[in-house]
N, C-alpha and C positions, 0 to 999 in steps of 0.2 A: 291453362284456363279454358281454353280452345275446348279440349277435355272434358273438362270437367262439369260442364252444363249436359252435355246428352247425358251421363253416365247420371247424372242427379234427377235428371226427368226420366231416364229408365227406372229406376232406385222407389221414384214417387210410382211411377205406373204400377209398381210390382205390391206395391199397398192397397192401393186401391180394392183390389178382390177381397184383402184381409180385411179392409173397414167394413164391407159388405157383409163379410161372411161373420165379423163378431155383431153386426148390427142385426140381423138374421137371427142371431144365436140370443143375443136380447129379447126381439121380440117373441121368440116361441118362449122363451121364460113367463114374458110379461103376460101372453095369450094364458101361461099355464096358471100364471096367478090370479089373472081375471075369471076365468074358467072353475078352479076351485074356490073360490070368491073368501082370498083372500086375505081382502080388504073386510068384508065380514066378519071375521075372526077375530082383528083389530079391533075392530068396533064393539064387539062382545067380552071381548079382555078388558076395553076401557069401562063396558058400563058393569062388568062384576067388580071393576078396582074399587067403582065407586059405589057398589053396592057393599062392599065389604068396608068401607069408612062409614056409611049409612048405617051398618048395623051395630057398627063399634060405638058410636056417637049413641042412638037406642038401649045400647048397653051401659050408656053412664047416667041415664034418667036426668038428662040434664034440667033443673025449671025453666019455665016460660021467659022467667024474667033475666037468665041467660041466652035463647035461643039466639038474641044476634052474633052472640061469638060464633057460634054453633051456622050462619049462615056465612059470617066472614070465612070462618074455612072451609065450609064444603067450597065458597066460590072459588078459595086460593088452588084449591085439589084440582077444579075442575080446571082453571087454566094452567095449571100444572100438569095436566094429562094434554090437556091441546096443544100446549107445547113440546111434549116430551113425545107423544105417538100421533106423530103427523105420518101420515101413509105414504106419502111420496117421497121422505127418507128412509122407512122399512121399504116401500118397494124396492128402493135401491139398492139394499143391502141384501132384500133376498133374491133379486136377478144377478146381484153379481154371486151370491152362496149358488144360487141354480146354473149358473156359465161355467161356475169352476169345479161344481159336482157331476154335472152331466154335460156332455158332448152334443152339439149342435143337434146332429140326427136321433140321437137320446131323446130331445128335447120335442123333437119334432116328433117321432112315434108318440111319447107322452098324450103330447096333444091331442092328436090320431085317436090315441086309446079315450081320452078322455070325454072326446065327441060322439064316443061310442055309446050306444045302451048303456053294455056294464058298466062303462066309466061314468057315465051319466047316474049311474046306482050309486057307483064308490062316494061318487063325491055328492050324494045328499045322505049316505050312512057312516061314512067316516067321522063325521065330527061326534055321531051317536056313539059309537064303537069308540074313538079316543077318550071321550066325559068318562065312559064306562067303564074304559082300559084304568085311567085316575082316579078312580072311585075304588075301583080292585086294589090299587096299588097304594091308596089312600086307608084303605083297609088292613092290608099286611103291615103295612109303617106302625098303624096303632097297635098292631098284636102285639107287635114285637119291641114298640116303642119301653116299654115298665121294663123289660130285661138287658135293654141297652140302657137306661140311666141307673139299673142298680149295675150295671157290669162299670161305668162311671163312677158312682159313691164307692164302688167298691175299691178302685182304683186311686181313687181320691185319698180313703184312708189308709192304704196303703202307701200311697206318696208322704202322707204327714208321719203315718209309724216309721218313716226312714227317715226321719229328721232326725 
């Protein structure tokens, strides 16, 4: 027993650096999520979710004399998005996706870069360049969308002529 107390507070000292050095490793995450303001994204996710229930709702021409249904659920939407994308459990989630993707010092250059001019550019054209990148991609999906459901029906009647 005599023993076994140094060997435990040597054991705790030897942690010590490691709590430091992952709490370190959080923060340059979290500086990186404040920095590309990633809590803004969130927030514009949330208000197209509910721009896209707004226009579905418009698209059933509902009458006057139903619009209270029509506000009971927009309100149920709205507290169901406040409860579902609260920021401080996505932050959590992508400090820990950013700690297990990149390396302390990763992390730390990041930042470095992001404080930079260019990085300073990246990250007010990035989100221009990603809408655009979805839109291109949004695009090919429909080209191609009429030959992937006839390669579907065609398959379809194929499965039934094997009955």
């Amino acid at each position: 027993m005599r023993h076994t107390l140094p060997l435990i507070l040597s054991l705790s000292l030897l942690a010590l650096p490691v709590q430091a050095d992952e709490a370190r490793h959080k923060a340059y995450a979290e500086e990186i999520l404040t920095m590309t303001n990633a809590q803004a994204v969130l927030d514009t996710m949330a208000t197209s979710l509910r721009r896209t229930f707004d226009h579905g709702v418009q698209r059933l021409n509902v009458p006057a004399e139903k619009q209270k249904i029509v506000e009971e659920y927009t309100e149920r939407l709205d507290q169901l998005l406040a409860r579902n994308l609260q920021w401080q459990d996505i932050k959590t989630e992508l400090v820990s996706s950013y700690t297990q993707a990149f390396t302390e010092q990763e992390l730390a250059d990041m930042a470095k870069f992001y404080k930079s001019p260019l990085g300073q550019k990246m990250i007010e054209t990035m989100p221009k360049l990603m809408q655009q990148a979805a839109l291109i991609g949004q695009q090919q999906v429909r080209q191609v969308l009429p030959e992937i459901q006839g390669l579907t029906q065609e398959m379809v009647g194929k499965l039934q002529a094997a009955d």
